[in-house]
VEXDRENLO-443783 format. One line per 3 residues: number of its first residue (from 1); their letters; for each residue x, y, z of N, C-alpha, C, O, CB. Coordinates in Angstrom, 2 decimals, always signed. Glycine has a CB too. Example, Ala and Ser with C-alpha at 12.3 -4.5 7.8 and 13.67 -1.06 7.14 Angstrom:
<rs>
1	AS	+13.19,-5.69,+7.80,+12.30,-4.50,+7.80,+13.20,-3.30,+7.80,+14.24,-3.32,+8.46,+11.31,-4.47,+9.05 | +12.85,-2.25,+7.08,+13.67,-1.06,+7.14,+12.90,+0.03,+7.87,+13.41,+1.14,+8.04,+14.08,-0.60,+5.72
</rs>
This chain:
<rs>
1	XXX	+15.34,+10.18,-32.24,+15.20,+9.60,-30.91,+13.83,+8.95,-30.82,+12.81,+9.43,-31.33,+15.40,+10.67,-29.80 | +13.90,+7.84,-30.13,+12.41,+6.90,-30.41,+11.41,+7.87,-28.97,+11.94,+8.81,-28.39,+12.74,+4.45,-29.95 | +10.10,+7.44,-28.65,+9.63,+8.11,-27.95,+9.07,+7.09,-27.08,+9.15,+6.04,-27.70,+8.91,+9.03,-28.52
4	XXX	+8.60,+6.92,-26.08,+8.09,+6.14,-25.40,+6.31,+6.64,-24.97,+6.20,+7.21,-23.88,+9.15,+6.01,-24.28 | +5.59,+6.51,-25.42,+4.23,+6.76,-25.10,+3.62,+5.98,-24.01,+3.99,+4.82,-23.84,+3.48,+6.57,-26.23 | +2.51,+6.62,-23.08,+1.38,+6.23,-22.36,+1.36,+5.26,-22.53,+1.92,+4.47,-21.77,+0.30,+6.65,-22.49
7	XXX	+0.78,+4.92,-23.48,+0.35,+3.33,-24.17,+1.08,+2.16,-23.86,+0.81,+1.05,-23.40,+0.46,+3.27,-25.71 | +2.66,+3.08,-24.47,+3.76,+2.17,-24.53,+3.67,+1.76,-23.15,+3.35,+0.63,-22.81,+5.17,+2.76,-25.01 | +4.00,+2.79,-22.30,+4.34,+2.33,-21.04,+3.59,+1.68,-20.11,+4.15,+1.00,-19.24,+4.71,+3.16,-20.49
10	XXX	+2.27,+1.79,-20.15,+0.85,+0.85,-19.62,+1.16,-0.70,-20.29,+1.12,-1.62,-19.47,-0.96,+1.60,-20.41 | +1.44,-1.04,-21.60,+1.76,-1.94,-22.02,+3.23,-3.03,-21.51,+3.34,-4.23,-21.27,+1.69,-1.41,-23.10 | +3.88,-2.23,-21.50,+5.36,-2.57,-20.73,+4.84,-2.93,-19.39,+4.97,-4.12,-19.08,+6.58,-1.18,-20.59
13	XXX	+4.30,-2.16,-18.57,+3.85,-2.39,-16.82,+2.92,-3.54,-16.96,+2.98,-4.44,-16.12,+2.89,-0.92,-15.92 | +2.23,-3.59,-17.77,+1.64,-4.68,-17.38,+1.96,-6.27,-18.19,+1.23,-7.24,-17.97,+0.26,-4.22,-17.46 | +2.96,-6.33,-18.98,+3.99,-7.28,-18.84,+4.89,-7.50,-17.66,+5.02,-8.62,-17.16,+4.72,-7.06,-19.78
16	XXX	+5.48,-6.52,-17.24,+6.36,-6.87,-16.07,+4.97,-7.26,-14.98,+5.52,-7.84,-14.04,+7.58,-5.36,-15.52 | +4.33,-7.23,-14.85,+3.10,-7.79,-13.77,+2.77,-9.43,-14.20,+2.64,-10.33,-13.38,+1.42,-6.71,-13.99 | +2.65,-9.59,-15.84,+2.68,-10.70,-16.33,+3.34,-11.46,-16.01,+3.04,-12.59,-15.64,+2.76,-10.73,-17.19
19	XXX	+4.46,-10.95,-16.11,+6.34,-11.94,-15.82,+6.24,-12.13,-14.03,+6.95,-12.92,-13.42,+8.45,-10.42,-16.36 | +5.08,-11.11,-13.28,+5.67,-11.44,-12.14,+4.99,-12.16,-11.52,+5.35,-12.95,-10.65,+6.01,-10.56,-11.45 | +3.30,-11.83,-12.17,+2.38,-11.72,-10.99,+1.46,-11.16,-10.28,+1.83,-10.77,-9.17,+2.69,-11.71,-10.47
22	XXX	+0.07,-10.94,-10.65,-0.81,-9.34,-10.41,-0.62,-9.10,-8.45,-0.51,-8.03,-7.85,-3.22,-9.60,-11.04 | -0.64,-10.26,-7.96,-0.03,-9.86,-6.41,+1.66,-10.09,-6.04,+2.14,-10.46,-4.97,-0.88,-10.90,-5.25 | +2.25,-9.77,-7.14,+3.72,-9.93,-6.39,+3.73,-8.27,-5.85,+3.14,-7.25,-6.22,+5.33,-10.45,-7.68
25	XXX	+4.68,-8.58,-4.82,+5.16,-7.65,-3.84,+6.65,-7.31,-3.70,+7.35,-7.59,-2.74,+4.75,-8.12,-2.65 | +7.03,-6.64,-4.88,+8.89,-5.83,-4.57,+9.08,-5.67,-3.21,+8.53,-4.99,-2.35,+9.23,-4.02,-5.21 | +10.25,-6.67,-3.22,+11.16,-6.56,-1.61,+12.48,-5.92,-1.56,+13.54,-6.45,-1.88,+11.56,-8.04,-0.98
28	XXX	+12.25,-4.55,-1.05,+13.50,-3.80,-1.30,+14.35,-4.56,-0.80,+14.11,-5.70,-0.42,+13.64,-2.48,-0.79 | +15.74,-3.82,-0.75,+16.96,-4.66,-0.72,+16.93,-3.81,+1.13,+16.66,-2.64,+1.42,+18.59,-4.29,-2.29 | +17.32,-4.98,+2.02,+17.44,-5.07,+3.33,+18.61,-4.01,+3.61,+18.59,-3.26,+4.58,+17.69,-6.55,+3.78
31	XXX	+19.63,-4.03,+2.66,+20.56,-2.84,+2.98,+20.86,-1.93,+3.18,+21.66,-1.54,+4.03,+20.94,-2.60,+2.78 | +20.00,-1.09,+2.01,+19.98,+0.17,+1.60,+18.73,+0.64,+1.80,+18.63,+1.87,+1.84,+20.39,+0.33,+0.35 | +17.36,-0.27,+1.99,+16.04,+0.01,+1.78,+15.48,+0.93,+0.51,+14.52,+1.68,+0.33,+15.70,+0.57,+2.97
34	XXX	+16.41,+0.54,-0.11,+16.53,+0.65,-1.78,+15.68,+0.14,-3.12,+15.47,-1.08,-3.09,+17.64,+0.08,-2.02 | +15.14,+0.85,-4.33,+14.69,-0.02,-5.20,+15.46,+0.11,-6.31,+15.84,+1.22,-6.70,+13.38,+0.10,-5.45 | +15.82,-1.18,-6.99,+16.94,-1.17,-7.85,+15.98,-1.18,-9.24,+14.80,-1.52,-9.28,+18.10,-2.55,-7.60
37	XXX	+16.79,-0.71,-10.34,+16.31,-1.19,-12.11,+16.51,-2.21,-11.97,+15.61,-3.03,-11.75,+17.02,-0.75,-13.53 | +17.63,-2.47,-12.03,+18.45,-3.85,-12.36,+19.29,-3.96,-11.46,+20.04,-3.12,-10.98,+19.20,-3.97,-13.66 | +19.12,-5.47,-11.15,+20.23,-5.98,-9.82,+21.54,-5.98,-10.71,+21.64,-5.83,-11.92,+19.89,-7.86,-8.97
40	XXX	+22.93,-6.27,-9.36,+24.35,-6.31,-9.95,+24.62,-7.10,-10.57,+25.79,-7.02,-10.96,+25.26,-6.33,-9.31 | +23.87,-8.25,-11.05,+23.87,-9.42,-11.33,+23.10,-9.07,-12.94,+23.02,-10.00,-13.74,+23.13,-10.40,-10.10 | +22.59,-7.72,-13.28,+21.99,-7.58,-14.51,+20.65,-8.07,-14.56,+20.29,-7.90,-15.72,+22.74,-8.16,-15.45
43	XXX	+19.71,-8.60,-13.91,+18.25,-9.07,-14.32,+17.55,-7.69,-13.80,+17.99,-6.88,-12.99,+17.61,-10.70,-13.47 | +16.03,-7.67,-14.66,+15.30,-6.64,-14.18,+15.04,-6.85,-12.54,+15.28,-7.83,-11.83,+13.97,-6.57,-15.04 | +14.41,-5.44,-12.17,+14.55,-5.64,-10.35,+13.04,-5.26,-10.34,+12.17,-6.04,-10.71,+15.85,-4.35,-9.17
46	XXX	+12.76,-3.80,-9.83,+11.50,-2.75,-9.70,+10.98,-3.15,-10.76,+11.45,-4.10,-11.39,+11.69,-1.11,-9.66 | +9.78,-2.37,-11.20,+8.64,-2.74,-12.27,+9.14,-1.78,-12.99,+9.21,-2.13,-14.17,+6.95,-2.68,-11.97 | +9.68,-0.31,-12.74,+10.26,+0.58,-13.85,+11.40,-0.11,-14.62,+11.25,-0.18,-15.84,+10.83,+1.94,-13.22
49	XXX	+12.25,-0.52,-14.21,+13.25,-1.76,-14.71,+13.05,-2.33,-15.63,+13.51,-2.33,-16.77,+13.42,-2.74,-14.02 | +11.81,-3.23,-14.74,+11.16,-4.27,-15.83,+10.61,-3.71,-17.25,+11.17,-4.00,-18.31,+9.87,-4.97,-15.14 | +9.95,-3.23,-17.21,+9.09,-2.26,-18.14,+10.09,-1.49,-18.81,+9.62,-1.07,-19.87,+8.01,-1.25,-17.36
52	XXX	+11.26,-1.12,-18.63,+11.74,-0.05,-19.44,+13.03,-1.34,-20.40,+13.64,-1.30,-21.47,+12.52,+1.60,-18.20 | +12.96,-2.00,-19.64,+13.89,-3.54,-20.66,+13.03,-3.89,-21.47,+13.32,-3.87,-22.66,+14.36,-5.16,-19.86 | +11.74,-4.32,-21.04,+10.93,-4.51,-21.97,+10.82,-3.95,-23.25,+10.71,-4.46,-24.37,+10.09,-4.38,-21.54
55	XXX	+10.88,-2.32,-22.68,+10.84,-1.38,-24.34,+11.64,-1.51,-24.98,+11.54,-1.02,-26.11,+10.86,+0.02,-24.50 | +13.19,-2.42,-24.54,+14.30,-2.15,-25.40,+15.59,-1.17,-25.01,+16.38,-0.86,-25.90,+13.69,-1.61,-26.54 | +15.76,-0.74,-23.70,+16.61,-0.15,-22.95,+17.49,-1.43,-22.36,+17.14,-2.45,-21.76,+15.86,+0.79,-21.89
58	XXX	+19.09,-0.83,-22.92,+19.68,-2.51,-22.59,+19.70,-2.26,-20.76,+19.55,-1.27,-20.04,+21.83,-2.96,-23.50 | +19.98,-3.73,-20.51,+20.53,-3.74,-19.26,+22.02,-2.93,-18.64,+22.40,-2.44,-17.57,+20.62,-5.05,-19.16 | +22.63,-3.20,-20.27,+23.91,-2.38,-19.68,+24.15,-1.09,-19.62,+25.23,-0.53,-19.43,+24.92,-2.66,-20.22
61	XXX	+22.47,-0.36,-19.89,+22.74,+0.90,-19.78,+22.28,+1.60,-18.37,+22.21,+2.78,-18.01,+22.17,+1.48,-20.94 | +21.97,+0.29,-17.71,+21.27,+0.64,-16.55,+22.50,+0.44,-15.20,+22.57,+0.87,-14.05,+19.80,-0.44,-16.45 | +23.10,-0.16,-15.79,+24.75,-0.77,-15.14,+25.72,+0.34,-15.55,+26.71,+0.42,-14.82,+25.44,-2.46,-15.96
64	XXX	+25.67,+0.91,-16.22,+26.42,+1.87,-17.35,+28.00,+1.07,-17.79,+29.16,+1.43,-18.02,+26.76,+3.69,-16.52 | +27.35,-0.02,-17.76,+28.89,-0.57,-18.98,+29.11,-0.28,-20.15,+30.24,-0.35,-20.64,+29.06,-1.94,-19.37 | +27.87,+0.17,-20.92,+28.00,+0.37,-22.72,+29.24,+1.40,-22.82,+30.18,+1.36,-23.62,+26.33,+1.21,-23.62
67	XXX	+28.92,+2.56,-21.56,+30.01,+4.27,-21.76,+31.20,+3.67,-20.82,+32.21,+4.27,-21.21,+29.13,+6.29,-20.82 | +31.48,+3.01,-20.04,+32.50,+2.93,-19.02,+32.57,+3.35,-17.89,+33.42,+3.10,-17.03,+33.35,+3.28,-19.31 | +31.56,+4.11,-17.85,+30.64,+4.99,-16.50,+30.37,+4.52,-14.86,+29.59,+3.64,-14.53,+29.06,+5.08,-17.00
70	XXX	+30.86,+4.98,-14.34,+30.07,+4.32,-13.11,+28.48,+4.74,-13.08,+28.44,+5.81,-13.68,+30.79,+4.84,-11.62 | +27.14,+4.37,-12.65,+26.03,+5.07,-13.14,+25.20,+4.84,-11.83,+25.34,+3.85,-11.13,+25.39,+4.50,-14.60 | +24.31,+5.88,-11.58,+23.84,+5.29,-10.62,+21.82,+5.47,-11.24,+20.87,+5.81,-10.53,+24.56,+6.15,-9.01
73	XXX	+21.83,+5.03,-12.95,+20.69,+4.55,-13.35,+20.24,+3.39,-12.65,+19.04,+3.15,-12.51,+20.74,+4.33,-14.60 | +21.25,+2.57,-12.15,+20.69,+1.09,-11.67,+19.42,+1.74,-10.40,+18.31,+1.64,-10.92,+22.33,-0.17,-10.79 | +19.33,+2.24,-9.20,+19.19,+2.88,-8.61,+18.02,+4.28,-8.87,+17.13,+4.54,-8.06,+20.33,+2.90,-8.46
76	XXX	+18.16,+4.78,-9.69,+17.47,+6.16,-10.16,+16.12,+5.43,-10.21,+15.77,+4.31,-10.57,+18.05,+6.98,-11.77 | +15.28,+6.88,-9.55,+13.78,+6.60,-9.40,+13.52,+6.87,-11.48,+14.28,+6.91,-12.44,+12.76,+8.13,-7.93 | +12.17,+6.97,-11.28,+11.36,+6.36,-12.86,+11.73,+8.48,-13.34,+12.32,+8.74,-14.39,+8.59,+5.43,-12.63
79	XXX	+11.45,+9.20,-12.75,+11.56,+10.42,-13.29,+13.16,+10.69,-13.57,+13.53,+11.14,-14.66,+10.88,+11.44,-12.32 | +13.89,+10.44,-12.70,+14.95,+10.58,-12.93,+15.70,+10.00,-14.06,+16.46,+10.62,-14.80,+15.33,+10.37,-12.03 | +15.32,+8.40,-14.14,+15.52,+7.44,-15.39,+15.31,+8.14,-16.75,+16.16,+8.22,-17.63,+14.49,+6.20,-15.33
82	XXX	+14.09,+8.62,-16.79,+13.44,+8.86,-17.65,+14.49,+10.12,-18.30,+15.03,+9.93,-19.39,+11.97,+9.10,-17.16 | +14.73,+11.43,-17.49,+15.74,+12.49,-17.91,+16.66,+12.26,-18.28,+17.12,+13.14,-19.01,+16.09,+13.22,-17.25 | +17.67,+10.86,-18.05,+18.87,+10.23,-18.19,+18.41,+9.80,-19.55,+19.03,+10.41,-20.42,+19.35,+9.12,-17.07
85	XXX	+17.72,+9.13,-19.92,+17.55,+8.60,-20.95,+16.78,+9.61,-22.14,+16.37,+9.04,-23.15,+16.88,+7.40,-20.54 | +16.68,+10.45,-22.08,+16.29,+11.56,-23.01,+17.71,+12.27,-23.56,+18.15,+12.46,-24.69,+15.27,+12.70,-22.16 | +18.43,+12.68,-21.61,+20.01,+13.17,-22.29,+20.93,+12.17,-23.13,+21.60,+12.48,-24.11,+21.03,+13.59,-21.04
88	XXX	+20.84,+11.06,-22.59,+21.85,+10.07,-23.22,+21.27,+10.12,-25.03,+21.99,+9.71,-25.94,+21.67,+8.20,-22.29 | +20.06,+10.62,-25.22,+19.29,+10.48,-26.63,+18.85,+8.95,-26.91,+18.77,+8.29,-27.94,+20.33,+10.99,-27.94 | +18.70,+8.78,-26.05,+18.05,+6.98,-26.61,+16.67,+6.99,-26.71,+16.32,+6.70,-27.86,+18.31,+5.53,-25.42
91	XXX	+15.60,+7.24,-25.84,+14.00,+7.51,-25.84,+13.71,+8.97,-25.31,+14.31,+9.55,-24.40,+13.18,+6.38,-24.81 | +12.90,+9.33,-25.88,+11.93,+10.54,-24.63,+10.69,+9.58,-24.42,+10.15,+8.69,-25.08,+11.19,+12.52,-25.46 | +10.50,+10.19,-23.14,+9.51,+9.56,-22.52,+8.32,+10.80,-22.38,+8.54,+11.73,-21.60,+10.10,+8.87,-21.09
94	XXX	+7.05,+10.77,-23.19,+6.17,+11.80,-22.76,+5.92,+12.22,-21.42,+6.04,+11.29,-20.62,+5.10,+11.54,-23.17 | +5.64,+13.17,-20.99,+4.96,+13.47,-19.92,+4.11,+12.66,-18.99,+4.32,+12.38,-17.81,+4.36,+14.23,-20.28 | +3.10,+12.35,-19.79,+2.10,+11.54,-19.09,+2.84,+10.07,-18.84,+2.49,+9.54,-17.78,+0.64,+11.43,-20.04
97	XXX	+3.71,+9.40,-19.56,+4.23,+8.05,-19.59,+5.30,+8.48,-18.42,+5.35,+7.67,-17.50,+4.86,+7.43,-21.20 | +6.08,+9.52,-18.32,+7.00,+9.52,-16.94,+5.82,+9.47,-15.79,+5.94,+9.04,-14.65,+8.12,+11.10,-16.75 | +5.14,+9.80,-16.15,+3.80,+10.12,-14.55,+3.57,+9.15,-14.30,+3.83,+8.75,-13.17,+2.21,+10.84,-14.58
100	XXX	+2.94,+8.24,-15.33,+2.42,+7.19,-15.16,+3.46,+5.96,-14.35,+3.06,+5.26,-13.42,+1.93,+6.91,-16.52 | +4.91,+5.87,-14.97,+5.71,+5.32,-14.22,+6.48,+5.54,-12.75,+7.16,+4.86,-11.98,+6.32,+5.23,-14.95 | +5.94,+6.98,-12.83,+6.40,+7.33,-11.28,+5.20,+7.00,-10.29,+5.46,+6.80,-9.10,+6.82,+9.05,-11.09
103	XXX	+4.08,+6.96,-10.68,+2.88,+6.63,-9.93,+2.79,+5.44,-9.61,+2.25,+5.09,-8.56,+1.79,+6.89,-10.50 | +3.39,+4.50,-10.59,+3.46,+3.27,-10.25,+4.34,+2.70,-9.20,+4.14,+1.93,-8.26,+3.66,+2.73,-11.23 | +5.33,+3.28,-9.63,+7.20,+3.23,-8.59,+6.46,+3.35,-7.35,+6.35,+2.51,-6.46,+8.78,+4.94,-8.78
106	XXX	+5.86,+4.73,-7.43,+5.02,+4.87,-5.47,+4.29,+3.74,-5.51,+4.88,+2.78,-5.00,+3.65,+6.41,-4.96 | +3.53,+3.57,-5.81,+2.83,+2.38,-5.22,+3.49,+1.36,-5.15,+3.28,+0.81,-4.07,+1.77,+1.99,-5.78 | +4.52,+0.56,-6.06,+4.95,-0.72,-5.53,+6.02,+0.28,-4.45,+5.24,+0.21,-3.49,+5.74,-2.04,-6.87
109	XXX	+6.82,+0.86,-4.07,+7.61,+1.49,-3.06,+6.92,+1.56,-1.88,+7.69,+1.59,-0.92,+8.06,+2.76,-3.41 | +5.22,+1.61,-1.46,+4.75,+1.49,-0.42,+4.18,+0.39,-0.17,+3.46,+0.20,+0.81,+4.14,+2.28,-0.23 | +4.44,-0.37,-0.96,+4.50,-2.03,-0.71,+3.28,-2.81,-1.43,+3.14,-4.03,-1.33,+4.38,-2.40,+1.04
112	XXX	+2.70,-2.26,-1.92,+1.35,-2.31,-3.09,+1.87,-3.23,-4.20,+2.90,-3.01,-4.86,+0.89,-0.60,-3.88 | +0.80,-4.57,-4.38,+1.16,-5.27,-5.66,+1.52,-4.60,-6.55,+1.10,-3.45,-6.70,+0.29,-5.95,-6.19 | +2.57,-5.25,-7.52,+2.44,-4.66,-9.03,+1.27,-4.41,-9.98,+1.10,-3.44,-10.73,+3.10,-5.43,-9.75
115	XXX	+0.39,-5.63,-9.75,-1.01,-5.34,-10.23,-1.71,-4.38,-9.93,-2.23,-3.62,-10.75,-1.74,-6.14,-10.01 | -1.87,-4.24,-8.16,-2.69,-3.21,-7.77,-1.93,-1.66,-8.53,-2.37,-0.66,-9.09,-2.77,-3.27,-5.95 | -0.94,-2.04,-8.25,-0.16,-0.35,-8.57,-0.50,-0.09,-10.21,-1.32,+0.83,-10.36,+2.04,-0.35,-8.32
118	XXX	-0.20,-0.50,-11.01,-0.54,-0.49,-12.33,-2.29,+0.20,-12.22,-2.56,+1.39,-12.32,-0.31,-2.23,-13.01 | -3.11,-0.71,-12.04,-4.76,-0.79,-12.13,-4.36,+0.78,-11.31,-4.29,+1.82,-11.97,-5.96,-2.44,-11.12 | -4.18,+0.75,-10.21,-4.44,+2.16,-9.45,-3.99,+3.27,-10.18,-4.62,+4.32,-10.32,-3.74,+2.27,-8.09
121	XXX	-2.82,+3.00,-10.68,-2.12,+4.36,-11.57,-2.92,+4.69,-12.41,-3.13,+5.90,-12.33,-0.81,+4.19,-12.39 | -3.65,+4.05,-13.45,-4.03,+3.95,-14.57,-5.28,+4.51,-14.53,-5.59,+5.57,-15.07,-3.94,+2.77,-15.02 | -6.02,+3.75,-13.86,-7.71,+4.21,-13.28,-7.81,+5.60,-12.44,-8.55,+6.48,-12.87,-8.38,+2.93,-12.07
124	XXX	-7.17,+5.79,-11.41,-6.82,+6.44,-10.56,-7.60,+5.89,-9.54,-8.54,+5.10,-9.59,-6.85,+7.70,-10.81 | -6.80,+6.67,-8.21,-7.26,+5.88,-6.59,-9.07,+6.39,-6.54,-9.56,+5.47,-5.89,-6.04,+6.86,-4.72 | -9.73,+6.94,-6.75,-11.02,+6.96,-6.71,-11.81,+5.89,-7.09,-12.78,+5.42,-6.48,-11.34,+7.87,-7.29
127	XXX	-11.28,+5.49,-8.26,-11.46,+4.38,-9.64,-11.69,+3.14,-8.34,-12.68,+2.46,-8.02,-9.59,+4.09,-11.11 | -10.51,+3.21,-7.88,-10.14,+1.73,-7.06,-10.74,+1.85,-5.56,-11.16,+0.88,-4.93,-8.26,+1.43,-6.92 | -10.72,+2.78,-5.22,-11.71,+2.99,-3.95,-13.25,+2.42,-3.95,-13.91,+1.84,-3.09,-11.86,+4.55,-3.75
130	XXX	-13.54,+2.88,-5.48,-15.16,+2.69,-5.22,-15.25,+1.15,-5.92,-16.27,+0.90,-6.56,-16.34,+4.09,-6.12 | -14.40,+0.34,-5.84,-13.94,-1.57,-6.20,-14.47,-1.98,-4.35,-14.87,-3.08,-3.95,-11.26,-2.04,-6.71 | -14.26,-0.63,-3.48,-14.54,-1.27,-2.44,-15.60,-0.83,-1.79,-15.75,-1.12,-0.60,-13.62,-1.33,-1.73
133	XX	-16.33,-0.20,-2.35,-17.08,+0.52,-1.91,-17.17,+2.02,-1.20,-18.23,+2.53,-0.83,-17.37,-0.18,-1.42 | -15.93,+2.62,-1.09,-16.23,+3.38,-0.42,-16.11,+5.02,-1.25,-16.42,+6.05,-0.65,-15.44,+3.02,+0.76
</rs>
C-alpha cells in the first residue's frame, strides 16, 4: 500500500492553490451547504479533492464507480477520506498528513483562502498572527 506523507500532502495543497489561486475562496454548494471532493460532473471540488487527485486517487473512486458502490467519499470530510482510503488499501495517509489536511478543510470551510489555509495549517495560527502583528 503506497503511503501518503506530510510532505506529500503540503506539496499536493499547494498545487491545488496553484491550479486555483493563493486568494480563491471555496463556495459551498447553496443546497446542502456542503463541501464536495469531486463534483457530479467528476472535476476536483474542495482543496482535499484537489490534492488527493493530484496524488493519484482516481476520480472514480471518489464517485465510487470503479466498485459499483453508491459512495458518499464524494462528500466525506479529509479524516474520514483518509480511513476510506486506507480500508479500500489504496494509500495510508500518516498521521500528521491526515491533520494537516483536516486543518486545511477547516480553514477553507470557514471561508479562508486556499492560500491562507495552507500557509496557516502549515506554520500554525501564531506563525500567521504575528504577519500581523499581533
Amino acid at each position: 500500500m503506497q503511503k501518503i506523507t506530510y510532505e506529500m500532502a503540503l506539496r499536493a495543497l499547494n498545487e491545488a492553490v496553484k491550479a486555483n489561486g493563493y486568494d480563491y475562496v471555496y463556495k459551498r454548494s447553496q443546497v446542502t451547504a456542503g463541501c464536495y471532493n469531486v463534483t457530479l460532473a467528476g472535476e476536483p471540488d474542495c482543496i482535499v479533492g484537489w490534492s488527493l487527485i493530484w496524488l493519484g486517487i482516481p476520480v472514480e473512486w471518489f464517485l465510487g464507480k470503479e466498485d459499483g458502490h453508491d459512495s458518499n467519499r464524494r462528500g466525506a470530510g479529509a479524516d474520514s477520506v483518509c480511513s476510506m482510503l486506507k480500508k479500500a488499501e489504496m494509500f495510508e495517509v500518516t498521521d500528521d498528513a491526515k491533520e494537516l489536511f483536516s486543518r486545511v478543510q477547516s480553514a477553507q470551510d470557514y471561508g479562508h483562502p486556499w492560500g491562507v489555509s495552507v500557509t496557516r495549517s502549515h506554520l500554525g495560527y501564531d506563525w500567521f498572527l504575528s504577519l500581523a502583528g499581533r
